[in-house]
Backbone as JSON Lines, residues from 0, in Angstrom:
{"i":0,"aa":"X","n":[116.15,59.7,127.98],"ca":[116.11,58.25,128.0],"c":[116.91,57.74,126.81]}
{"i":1,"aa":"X","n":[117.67,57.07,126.99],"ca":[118.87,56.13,126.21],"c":[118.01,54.59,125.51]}
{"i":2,"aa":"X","n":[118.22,54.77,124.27],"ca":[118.16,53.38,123.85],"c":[118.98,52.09,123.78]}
{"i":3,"aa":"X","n":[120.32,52.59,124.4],"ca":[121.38,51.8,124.62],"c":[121.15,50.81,125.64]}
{"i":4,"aa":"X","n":[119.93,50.98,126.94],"ca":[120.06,49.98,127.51],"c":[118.46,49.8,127.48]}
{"i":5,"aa":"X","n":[117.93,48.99,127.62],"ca":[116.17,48.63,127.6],"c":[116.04,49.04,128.55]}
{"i":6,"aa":"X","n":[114.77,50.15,129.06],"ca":[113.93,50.92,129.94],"c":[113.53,50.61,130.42]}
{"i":7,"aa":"X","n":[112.84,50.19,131.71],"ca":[111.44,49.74,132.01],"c":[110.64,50.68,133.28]}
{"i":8,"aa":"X","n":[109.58,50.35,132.84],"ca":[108.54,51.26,133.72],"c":[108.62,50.92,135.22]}
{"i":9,"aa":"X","n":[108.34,51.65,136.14],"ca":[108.28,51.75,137.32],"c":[107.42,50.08,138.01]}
{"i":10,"aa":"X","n":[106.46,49.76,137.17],"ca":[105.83,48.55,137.32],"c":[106.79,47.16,136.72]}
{"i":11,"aa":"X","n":[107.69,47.28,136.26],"ca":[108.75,45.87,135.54],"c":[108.38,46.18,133.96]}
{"i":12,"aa":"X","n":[107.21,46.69,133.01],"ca":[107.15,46.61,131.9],"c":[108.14,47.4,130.57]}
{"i":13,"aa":"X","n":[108.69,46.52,130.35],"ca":[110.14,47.53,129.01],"c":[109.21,48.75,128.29]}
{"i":14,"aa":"X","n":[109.9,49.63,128.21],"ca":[109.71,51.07,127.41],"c":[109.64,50.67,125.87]}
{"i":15,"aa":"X","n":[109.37,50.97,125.26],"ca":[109.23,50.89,123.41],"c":[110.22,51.49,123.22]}
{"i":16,"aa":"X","n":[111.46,51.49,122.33],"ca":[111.8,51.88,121.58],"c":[111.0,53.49,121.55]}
{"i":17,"aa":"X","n":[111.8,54.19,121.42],"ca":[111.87,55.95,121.13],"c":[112.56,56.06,119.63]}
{"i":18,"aa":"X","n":[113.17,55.7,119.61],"ca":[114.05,55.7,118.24],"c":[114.92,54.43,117.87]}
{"i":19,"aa":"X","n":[115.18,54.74,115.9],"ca":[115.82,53.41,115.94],"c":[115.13,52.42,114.41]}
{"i":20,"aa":"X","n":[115.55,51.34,114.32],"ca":[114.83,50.73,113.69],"c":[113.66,50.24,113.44]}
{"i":21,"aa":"X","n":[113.05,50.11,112.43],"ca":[111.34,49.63,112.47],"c":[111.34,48.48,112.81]}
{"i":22,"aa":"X","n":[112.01,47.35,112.64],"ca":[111.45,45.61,113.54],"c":[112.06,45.53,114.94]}
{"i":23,"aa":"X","n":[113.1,46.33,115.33],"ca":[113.6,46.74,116.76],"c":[112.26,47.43,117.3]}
{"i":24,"aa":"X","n":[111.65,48.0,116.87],"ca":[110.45,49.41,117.6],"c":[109.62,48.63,117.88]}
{"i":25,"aa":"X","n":[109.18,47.93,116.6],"ca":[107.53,47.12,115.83],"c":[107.73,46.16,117.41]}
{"i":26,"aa":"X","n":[108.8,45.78,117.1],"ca":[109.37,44.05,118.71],"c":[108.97,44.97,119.63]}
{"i":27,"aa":"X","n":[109.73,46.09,120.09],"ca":[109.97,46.35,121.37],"c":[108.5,47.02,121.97]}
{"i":28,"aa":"X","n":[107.26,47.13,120.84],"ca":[106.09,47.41,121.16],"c":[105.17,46.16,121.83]}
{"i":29,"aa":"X","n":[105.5,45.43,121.01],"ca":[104.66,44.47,121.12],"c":[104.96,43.22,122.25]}
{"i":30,"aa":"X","n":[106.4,43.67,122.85],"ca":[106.7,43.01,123.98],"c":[106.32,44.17,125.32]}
{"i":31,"aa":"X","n":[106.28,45.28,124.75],"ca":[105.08,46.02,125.94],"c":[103.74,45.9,125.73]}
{"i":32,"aa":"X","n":[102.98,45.26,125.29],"ca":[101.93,44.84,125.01],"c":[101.81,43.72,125.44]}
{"i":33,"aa":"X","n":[102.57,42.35,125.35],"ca":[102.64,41.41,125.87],"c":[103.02,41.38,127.41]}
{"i":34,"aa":"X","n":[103.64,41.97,128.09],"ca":[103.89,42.77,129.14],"c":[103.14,43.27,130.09]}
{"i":35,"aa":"X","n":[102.1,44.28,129.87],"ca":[100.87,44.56,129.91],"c":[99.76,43.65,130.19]}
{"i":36,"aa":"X","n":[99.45,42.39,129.33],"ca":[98.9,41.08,129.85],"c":[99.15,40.26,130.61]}
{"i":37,"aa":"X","n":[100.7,39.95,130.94],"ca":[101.03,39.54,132.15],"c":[100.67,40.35,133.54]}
{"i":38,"aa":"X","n":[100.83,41.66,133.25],"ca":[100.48,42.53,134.74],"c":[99.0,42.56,135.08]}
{"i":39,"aa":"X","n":[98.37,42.58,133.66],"ca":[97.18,42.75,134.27],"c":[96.4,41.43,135.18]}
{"i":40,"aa":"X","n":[97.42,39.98,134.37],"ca":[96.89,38.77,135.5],"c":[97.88,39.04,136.97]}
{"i":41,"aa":"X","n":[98.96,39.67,137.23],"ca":[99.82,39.5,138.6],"c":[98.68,39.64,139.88]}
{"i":42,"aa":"X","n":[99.19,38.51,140.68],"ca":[98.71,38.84,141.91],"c":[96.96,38.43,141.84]}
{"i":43,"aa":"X","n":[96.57,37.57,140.7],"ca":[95.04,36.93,140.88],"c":[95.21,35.45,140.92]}
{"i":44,"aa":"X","n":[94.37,34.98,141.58],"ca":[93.96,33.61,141.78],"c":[93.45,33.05,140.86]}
{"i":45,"aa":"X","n":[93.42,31.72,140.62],"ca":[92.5,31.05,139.5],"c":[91.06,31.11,139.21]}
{"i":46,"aa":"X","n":[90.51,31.48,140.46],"ca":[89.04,32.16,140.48],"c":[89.02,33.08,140.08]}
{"i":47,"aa":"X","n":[89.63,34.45,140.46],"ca":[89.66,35.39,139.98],"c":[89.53,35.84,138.39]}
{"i":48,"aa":"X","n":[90.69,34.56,137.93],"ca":[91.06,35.0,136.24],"c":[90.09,34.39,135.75]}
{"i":49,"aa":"X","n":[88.88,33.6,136.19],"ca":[88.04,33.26,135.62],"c":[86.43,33.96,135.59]}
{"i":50,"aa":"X","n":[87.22,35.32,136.24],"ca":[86.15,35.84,136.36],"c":[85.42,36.83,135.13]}
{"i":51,"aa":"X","n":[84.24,36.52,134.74],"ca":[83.63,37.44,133.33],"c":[83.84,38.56,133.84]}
{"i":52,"aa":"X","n":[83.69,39.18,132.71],"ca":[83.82,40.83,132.67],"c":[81.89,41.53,132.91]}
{"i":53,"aa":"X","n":[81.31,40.99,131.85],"ca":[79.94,41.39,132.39],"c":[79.18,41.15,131.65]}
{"i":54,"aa":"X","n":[77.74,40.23,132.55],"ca":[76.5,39.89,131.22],"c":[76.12,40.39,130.15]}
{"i":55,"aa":"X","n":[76.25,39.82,129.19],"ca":[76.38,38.32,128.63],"c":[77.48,37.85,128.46]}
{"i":56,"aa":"X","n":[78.55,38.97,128.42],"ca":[80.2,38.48,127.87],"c":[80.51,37.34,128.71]}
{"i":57,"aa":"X","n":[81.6,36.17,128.19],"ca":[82.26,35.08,129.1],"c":[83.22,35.52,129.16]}
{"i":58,"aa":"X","n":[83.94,36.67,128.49],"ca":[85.14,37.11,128.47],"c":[86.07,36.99,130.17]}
{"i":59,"aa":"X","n":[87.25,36.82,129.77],"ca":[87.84,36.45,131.53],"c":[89.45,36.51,130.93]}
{"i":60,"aa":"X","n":[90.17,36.84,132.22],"ca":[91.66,37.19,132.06],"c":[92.41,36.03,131.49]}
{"i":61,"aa":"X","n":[91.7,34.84,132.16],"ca":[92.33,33.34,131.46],"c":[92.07,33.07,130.29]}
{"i":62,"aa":"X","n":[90.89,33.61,129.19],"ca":[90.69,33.2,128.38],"c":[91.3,34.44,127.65]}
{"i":63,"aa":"X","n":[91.67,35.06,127.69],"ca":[92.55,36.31,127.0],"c":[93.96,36.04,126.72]}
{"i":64,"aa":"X","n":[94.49,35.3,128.15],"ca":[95.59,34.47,127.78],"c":[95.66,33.26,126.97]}
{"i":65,"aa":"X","n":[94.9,32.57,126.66],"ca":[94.68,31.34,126.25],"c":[94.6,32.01,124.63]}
{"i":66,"aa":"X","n":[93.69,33.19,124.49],"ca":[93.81,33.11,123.26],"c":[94.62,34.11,122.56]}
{"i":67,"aa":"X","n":[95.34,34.46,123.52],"ca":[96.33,35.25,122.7],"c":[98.02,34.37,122.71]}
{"i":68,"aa":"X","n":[97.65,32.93,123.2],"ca":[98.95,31.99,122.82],"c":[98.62,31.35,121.89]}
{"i":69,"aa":"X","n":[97.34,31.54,121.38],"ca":[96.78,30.55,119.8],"c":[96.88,31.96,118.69]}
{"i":70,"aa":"X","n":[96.8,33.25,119.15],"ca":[97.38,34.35,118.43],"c":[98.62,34.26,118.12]}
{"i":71,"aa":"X","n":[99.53,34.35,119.17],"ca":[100.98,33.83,118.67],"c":[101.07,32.83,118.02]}
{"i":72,"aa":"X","n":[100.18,31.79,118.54],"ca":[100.96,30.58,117.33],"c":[100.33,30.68,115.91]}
{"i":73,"aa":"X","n":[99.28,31.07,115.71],"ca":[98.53,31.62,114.59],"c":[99.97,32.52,113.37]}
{"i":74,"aa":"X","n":[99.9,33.29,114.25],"ca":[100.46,34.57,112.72],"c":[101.77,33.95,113.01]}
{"i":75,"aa":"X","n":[102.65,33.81,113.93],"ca":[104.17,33.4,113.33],"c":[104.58,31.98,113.17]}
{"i":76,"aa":"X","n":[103.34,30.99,113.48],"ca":[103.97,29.68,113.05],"c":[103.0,29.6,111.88]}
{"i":77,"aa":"X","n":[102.49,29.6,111.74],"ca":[101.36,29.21,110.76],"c":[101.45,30.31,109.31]}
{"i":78,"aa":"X","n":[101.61,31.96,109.95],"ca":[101.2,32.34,108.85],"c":[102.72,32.57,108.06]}
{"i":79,"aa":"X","n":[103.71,33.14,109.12],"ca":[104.66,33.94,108.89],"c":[105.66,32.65,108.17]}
{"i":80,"aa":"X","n":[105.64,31.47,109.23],"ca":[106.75,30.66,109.02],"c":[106.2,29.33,107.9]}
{"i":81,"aa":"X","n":[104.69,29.45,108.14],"ca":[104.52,28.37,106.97],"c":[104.35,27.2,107.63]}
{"i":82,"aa":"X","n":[104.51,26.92,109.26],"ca":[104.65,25.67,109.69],"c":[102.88,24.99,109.63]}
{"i":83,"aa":"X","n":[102.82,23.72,109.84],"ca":[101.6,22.94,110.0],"c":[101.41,22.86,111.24]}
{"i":84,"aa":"X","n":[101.31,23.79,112.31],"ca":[100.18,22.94,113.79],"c":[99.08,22.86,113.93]}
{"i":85,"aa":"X","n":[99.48,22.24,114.77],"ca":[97.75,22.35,115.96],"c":[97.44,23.63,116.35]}
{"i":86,"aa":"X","n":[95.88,23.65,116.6],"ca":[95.9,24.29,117.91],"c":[96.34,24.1,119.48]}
{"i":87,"aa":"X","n":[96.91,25.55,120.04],"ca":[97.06,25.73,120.99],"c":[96.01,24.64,121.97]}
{"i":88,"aa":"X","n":[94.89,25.26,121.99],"ca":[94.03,24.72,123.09],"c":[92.52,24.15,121.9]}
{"i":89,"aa":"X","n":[91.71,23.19,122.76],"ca":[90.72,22.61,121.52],"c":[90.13,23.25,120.44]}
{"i":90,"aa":"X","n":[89.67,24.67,120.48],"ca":[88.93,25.35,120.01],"c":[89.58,26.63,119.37]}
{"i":91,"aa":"X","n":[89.53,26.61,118.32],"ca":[90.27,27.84,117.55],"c":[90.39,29.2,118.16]}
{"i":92,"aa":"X","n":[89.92,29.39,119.22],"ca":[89.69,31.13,119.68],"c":[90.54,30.77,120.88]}
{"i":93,"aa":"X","n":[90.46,30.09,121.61],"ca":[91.2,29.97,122.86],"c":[90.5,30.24,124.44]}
{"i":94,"aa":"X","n":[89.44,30.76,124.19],"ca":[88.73,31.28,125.08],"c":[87.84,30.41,126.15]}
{"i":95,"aa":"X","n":[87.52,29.27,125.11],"ca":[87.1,28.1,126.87],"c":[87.48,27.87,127.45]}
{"i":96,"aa":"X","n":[87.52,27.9,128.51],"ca":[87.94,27.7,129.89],"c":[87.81,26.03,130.2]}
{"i":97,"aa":"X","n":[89.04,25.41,130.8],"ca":[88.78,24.2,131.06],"c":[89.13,24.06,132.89]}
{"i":98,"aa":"X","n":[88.34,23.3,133.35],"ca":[88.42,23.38,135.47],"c":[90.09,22.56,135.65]}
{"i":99,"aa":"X","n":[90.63,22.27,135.03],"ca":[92.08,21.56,134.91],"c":[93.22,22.27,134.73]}
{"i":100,"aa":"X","n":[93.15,23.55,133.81],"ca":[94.08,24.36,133.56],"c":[93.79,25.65,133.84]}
{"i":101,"aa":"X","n":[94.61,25.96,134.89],"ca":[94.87,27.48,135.93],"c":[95.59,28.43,135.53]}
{"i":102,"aa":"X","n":[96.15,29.73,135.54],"ca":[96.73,31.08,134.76],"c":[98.1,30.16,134.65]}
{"i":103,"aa":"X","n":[98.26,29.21,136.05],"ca":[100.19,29.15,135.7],"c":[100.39,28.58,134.52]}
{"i":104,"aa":"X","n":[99.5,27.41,134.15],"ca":[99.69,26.65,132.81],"c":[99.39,27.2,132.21]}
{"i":105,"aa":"X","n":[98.45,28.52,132.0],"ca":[97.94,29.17,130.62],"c":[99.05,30.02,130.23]}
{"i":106,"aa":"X","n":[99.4,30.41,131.46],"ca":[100.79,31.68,130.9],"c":[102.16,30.86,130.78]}
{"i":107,"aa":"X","n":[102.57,29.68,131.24],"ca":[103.61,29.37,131.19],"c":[103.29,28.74,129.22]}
{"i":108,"aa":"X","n":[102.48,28.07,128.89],"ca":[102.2,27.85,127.61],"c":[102.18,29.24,126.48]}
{"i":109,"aa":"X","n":[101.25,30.26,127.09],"ca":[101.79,31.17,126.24],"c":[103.12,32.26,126.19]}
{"i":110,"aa":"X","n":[103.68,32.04,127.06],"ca":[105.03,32.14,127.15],"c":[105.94,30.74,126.13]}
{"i":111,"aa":"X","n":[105.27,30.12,125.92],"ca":[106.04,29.27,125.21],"c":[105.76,29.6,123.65]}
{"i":112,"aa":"X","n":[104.87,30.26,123.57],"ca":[104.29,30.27,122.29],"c":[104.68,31.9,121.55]}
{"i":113,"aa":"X","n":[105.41,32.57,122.75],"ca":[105.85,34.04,122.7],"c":[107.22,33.59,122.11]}
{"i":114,"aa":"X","n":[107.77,32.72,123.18],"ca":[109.6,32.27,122.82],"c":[109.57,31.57,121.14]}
{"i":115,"aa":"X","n":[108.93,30.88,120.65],"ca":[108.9,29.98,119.6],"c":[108.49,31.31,118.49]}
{"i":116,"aa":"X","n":[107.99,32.21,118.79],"ca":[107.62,33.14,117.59],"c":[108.82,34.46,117.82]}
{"i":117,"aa":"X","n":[109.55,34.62,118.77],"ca":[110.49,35.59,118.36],"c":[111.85,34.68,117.86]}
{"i":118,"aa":"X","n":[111.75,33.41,118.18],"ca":[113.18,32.28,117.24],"c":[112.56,32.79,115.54]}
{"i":119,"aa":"X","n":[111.47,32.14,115.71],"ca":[111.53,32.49,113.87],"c":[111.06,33.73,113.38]}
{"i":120,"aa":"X","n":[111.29,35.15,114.04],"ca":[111.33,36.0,113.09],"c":[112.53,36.72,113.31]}
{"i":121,"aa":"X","n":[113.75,36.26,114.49],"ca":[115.02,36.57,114.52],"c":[116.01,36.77,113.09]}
{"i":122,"aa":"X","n":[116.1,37.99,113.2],"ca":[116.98,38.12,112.1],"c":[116.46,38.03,110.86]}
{"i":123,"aa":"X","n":[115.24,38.15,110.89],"ca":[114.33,38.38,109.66],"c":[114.02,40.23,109.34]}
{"i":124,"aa":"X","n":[114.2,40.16,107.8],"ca":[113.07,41.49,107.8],"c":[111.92,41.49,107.75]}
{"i":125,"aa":"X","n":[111.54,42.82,107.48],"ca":[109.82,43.39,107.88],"c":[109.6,43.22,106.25]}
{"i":126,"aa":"X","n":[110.38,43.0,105.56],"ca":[109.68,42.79,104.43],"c":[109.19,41.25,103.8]}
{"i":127,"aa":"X","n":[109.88,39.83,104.59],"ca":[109.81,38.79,104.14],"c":[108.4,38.74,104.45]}
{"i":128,"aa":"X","n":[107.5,37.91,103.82],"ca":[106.72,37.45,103.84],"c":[105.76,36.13,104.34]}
{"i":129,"aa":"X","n":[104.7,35.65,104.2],"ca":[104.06,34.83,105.19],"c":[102.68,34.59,104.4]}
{"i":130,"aa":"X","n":[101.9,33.47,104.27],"ca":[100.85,33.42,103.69],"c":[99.42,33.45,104.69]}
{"i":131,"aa":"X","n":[98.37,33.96,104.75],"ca":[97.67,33.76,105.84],"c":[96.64,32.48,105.22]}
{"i":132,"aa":"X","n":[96.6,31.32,106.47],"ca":[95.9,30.1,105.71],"c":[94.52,29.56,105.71]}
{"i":133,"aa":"X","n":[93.73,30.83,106.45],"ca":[92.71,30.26,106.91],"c":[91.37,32.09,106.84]}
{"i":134,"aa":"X","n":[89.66,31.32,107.18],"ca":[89.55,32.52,106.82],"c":[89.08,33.34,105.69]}
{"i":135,"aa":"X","n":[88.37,34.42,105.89],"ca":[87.99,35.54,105.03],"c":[89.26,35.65,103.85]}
{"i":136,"aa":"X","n":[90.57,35.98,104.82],"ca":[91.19,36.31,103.52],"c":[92.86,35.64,103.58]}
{"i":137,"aa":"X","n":[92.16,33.82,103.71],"ca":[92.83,33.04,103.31],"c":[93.54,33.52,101.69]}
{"i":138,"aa":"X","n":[95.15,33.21,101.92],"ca":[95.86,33.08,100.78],"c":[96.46,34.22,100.6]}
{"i":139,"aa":"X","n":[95.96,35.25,100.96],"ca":[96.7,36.4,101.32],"c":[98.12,36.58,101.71]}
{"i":140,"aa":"X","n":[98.86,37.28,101.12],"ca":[100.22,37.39,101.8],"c":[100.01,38.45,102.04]}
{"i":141,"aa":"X","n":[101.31,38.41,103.3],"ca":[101.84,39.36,104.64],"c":[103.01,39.59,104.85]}
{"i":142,"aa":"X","n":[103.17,40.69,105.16],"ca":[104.42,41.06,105.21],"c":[104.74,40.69,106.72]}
{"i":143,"aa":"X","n":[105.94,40.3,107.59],"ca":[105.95,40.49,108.74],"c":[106.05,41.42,109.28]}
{"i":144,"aa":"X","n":[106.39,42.88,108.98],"ca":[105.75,43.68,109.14],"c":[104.37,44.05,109.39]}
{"i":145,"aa":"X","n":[103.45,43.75,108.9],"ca":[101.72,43.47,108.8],"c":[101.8,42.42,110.1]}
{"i":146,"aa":"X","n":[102.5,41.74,110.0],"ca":[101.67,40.31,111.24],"c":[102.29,41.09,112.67]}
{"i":147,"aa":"X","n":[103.64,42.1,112.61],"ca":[103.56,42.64,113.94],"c":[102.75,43.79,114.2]}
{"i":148,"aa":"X","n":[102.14,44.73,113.08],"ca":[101.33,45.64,113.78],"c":[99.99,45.32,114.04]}
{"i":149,"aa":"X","n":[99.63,44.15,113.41],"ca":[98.66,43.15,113.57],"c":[98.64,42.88,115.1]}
{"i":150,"aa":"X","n":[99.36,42.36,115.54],"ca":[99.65,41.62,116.59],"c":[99.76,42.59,117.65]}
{"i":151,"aa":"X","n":[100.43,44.04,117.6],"ca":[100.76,45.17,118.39],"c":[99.43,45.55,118.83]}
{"i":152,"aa":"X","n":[98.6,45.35,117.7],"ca":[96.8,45.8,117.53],"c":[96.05,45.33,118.44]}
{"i":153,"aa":"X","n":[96.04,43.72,117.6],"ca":[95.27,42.68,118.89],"c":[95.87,42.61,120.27]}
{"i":154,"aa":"X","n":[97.04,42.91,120.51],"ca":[98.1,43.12,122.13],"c":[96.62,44.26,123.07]}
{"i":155,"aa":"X","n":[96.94,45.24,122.17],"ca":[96.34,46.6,122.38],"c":[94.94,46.8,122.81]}
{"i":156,"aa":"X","n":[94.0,46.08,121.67],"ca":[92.72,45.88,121.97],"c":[92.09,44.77,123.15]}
{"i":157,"aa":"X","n":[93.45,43.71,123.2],"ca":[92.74,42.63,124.29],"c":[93.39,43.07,126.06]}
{"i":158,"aa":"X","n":[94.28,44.46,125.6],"ca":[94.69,44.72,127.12],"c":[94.12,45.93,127.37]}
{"i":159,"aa":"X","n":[92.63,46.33,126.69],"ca":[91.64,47.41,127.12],"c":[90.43,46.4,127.39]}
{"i":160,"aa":"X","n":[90.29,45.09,127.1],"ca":[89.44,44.2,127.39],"c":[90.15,43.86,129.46]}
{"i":161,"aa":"X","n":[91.33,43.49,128.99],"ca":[91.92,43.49,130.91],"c":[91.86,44.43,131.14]}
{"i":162,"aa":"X","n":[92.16,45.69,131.07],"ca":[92.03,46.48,132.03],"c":[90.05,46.72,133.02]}
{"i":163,"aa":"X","n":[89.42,46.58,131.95],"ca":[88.11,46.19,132.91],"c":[88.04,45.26,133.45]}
{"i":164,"aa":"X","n":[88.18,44.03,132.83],"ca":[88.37,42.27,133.92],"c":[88.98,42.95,135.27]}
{"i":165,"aa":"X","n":[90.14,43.39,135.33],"ca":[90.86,43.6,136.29],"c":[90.11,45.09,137.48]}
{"i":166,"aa":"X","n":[89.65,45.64,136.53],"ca":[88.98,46.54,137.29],"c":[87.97,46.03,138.42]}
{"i":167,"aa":"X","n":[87.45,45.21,137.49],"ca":[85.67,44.27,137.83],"c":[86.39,43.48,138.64]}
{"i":168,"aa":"X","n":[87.38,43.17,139.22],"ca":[88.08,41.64,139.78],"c":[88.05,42.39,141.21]}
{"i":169,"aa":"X","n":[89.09,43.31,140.89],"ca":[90.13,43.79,142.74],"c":[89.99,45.36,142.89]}
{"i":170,"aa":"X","n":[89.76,45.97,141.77],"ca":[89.52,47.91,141.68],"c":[90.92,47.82,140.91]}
{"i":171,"aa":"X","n":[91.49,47.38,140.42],"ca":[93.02,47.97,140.09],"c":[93.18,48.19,138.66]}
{"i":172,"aa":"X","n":[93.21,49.46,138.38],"ca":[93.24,50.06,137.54],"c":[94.64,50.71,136.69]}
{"i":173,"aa":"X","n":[94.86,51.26,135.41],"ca":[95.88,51.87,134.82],"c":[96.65,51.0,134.01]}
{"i":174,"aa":"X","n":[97.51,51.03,133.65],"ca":[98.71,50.3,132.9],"c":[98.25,50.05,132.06]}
């Protein structure tokens, strides 16, 4: 396998980096991770993605998306770049569910919130830095380095949370 042209898996999801640079690899992980969350919503209905995973959890595929576009906007607008927003959606976690907004608006928003955080760490190194502003360990600096394996992490841990949603939804399992 060649790193000369981007890979992708038999399902549409890009290959990681095999070799090569560390913010080329660190990216090309974490856009298979991001990747990964899109597949695991393909092909469900708005009922579906609202479906919990299992008593007591509210956990649900929509609210995984929801809060992993207030994740993106979290560490690269806020922490990395320094900017002042809002939140994404009312509530700092992302995870309520509102009867108005369906996967297309949740993913087309966090797709917006994916595009706006690879503009500002373009052409950046893994060594510039970022303050985190909120929080246990407000004031803290970060390397961007730190906010992508951060981010590779939380990718990682919330697409072993889908892979059961998705299990519990239709049987469809793997990826």
């Amino acid at each position: 396998m060649s790193n000369d042209t981007p890979q992708k898996l038999p399902d549409g999801r890009p290959v990681p980096l095999l070799t090569g640079e560390e913010l080329p690899m660190l990216e090309s992980w974490l856009d298979f991770h991001r990747a990964t969350l899109e597949l695991k919503c393909a092909g469900l209905d708005d009922e579906q993605v609202r479906t919990a995973s299992a008593a007591p959890s509210a956990l649900t595929l929509l609210g995984l998306v929801q809060h992993l576009a207030e994740v993106e906007r979290n560490w690269f607008q806020r922490v990395f770049a320094g900017l002042d927003v809002p939140l994404v959606f009312e509530e700092e976690t992302g995870y309520a569910l509102h009867p108005e907004r369906g996967l297309g608006e949740a993913l087309d928003i966090w797709r917006r919130e994916v595009a706006r955080g690879r503009e500002l760490i373009a052409g950046r190194s893994p060594e510039e830095t970022g303050r985190i502003t909120d929080g246990p360990m407000a004031g803290a600096v970060v390397s961007l380095r730190w906010v992508l394996i951060h981010l590779v992490e939380e990718y990682a841990r919330h697409n072993g949370h889908a892979d059961i949603l998705r299990e519990r939804i239709d049987g469809v399992i793997g990826a």
